[in-house]
Structures are given as C-alpha cells and as structure tokens.
C-alpha positions as CSV (number, residue, x, y, z in Angstrom):
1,X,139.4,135.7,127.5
2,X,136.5,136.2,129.3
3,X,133.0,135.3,129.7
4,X,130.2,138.2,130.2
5,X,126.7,137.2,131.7
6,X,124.3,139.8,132.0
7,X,121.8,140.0,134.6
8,X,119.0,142.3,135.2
9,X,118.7,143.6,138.7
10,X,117.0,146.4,140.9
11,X,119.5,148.9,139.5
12,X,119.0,147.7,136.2
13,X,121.1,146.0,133.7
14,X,124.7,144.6,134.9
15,X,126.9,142.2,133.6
16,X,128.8,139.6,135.3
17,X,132.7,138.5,133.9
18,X,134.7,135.6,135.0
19,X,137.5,133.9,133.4
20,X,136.4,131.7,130.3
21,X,137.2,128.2,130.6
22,X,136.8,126.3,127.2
23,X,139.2,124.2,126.2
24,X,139.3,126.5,122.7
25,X,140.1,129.4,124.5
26,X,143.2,127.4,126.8
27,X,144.2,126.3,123.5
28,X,144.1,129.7,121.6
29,X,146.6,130.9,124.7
30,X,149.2,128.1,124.8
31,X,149.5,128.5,120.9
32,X,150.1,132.2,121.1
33,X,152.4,132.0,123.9
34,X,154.4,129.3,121.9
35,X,154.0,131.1,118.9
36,X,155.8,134.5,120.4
37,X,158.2,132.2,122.2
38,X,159.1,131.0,118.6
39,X,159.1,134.4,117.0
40,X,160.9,135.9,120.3
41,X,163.7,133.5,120.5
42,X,164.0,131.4,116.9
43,X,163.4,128.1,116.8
44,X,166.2,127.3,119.2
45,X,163.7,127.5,121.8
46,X,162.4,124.5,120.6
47,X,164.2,122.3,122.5
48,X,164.1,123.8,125.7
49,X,159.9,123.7,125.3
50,X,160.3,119.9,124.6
51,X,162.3,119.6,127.5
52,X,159.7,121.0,129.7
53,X,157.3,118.2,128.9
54,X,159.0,115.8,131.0
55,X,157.7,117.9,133.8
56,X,153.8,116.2,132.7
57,X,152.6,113.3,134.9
58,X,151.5,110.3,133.8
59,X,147.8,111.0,134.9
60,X,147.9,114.0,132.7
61,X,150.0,112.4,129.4
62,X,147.0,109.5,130.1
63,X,144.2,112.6,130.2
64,X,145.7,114.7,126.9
65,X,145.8,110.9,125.4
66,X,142.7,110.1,126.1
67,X,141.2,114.0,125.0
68,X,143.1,112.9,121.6
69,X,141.6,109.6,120.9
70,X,137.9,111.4,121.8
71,X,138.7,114.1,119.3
72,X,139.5,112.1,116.6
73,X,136.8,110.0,117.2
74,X,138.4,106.9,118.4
C-alpha cells in the first residue's frame, strides 16, 4: 500500500514511503473492502452498494467508461 524509494544521503542509506497510487493497488482495496462487506453482512448488502452508485457523476461514469473501452482495447 505503499511505495518505498530509497535514497542515499550524508547519513547514509534512507528510504522514502508515500502512499502508492496505481490503479491495481486502488483496485485491490475497493475489492477487499467489498469482498468483507459481502462476507460481513451476506449478500443483502448488495443492494445498498448498488444504491450508492447513483451518488457517481456523470464526468466520472464517462471517465470509468472510457478507462473500460481503453482496457479492452476498444
């Protein structure tokens, strides 16, 4: 979940962390967070997590359609 850069200094060795951003990592989150939602609650949860969506904005539904298309090559 993080990202470690090490640098080499006056003191020596040190290593730098800051939050990882890749798109694989964001995606490895949301499905474990789902997935203990699901295992937490059964699947009537479900419903309420499909309810949330309508909380998306267009711009965004356009963005995760268009990150879609690229993926699958289209």
């Amino acid at each position: 979940m993080v990202a470690r850069t090490r640098v080499v200094g006056k003191g020596g060795r040190k290593y730098l962390y800051q939050a990882a951003s890749s798109p694989a990592l964001h995606l490895s989150v949301v499905t474990m967070a789902l997935d203990r939602l699901v295992n937490a609650f059964g699947q009537s949860i479900v419903p309420k997590i499909y309810g949330c969506l309508d909380k998306i904005s267009k711009e965004e539904i356009e963005d995760i359609r268009s990150k879609i298309a690229k993926a699958r090559g289209k």
